[in-house]
N, C-alpha and C positions, 0 to 999 in steps of 0.2 A: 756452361750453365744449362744449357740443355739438355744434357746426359744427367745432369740432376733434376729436374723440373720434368721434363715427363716420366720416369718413373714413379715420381711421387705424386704425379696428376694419377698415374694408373692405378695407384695404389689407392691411394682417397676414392677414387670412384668404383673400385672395387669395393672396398670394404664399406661402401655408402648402399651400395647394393646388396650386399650380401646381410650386414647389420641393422641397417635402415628400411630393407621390403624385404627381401627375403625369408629372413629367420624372423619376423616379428611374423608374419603371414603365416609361414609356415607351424610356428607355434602356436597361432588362433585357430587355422585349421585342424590341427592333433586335437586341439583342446575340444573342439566343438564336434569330432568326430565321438572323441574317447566318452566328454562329460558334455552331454548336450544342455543340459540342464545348469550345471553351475558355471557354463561359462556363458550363460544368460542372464545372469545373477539369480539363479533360485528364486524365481518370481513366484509369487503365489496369488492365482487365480479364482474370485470367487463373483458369481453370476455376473461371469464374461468380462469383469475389470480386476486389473493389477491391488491389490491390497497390501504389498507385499513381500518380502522376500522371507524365505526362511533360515537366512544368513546372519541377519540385519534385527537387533530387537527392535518391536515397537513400544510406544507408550501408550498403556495400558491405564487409566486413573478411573472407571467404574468400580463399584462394589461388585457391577455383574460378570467382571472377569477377573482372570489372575492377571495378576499384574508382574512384568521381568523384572529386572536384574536393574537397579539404577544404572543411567548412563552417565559417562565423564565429558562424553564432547561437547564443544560448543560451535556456534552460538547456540543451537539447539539439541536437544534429546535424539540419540540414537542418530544424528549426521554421520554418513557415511562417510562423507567427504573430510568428515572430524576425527578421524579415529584416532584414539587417544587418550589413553589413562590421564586423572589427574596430577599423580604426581605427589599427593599429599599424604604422609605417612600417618601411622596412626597416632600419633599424638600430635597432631599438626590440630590447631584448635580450629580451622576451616573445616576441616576432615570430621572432628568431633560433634561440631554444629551440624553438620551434614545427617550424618546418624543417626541425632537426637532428633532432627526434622524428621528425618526419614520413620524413625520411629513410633511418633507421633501421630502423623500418616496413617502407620499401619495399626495403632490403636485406636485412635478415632473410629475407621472405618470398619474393625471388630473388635469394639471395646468388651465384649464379654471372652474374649481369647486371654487365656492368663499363660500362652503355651509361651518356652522360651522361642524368638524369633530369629530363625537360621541369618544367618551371615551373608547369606548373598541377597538378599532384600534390601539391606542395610548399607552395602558398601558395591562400588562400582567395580568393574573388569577394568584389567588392562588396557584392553581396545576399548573400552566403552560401550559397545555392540550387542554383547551377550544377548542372542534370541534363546538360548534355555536360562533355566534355573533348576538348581536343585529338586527330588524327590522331596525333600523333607517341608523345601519354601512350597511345593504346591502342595503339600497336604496342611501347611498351615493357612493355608486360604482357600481350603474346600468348604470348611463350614461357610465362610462368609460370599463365600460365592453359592452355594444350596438356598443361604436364605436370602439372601437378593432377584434368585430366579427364582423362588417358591418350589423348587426342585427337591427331589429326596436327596438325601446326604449319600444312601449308596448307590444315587445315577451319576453324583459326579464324582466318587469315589472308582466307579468303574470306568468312565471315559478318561478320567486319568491315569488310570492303571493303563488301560491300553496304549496311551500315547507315552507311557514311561520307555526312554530309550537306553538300550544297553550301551555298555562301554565298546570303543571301538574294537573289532577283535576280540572282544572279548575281555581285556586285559586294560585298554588305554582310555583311564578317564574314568568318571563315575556316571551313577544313572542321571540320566537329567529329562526333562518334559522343555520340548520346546513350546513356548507359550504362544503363538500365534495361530498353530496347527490344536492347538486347545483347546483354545477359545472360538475358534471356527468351530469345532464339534460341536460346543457348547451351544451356538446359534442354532448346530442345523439340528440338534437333539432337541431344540423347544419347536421345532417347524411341525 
């Protein structure tokens, strides 16, 4: 019984060691060597407190900013700890409801916009999370963020142009503005 029994004591404790502190360690250390930043969660700092990640959307519901990508998780908006599509196809009549609210929303708050309303204002991500959005959803809520901050149409025509981010490589993905790094310009461009 013995000649079986510690072998397999040395082996559990082996591989409890190797699995369990070593390789998990030594992956945090690469990680934190190679990417100091995202393996901090991409925190974003503004007059010396956390606001932030730029991983992570927030919720945005002023006129005086753009606002992301609906979220699916719950119990709340943008929960990290949520992540997760809803699930709900597009003829799913929750899904539909959603939309038409969502729509609503984004009329009410510029009802002289007769622009059609890109797709990703309107419908949630997979993860839920989405900190960009499309070029096209922040140029459709340039006007109404210009006239919320009494701002020129091409000051924030150009602080969105600068934060317009290319596809990875070049090749993978399209342009998108991440909304939190946006709407901080927008703060420190009225200081």
């Amino acid at each position: 019984m013995s000649s079986i029994l510690r072998p397999a004591l040395v082996l559990f404790a082996s591989l409890t060691l190797v699995c369990g502190i070593v390789y998990p360690y030594a992956v945090a250390g690469v990680g934190q060597l190679a990417f100091p930043d995202e393996s901090a969660g991409s925190i974003v700092q503004a007059g010396g407190r956390a606001v932030g990640s730029s991983l992570i959307g927030q919720s945005f519901t002023s006129p005086r900013y753009f606002w992301g990508r609906p979220s699916a998780t719950a119990p709340m908006a943008n929960n990290g700890a949520g992540s997760g599509g809803s699930n709900l196809g597009p003829s799913n009549p929750a899904q539909l409801d959603a939309v038409k609210g969502r729509l609503a929303a984004l009329r009410a708050a510029d009802p002289g916009n007769m622009a059609a309303v890109p797709v990703d204002l309107v419908t949630a991500s997979g993860s839920g999370l989405d900190p960009e959005i499309s070029v096209a959803a922040a140029r459709y809520q340039a006007g109404r963020v210009a006239r919320a901050r009494a701002m020129a149409p091409a000051q924030v025509d150009a602080l969105l142009a600068r934060h317009v981010q290319t596809p990875y490589f070049g090749i993978f993905g399209e342009p998108r503005v991440n909304v939190l790094a946006l709407n901080m310009a927008l703060d420190a461009a009225r200081k």
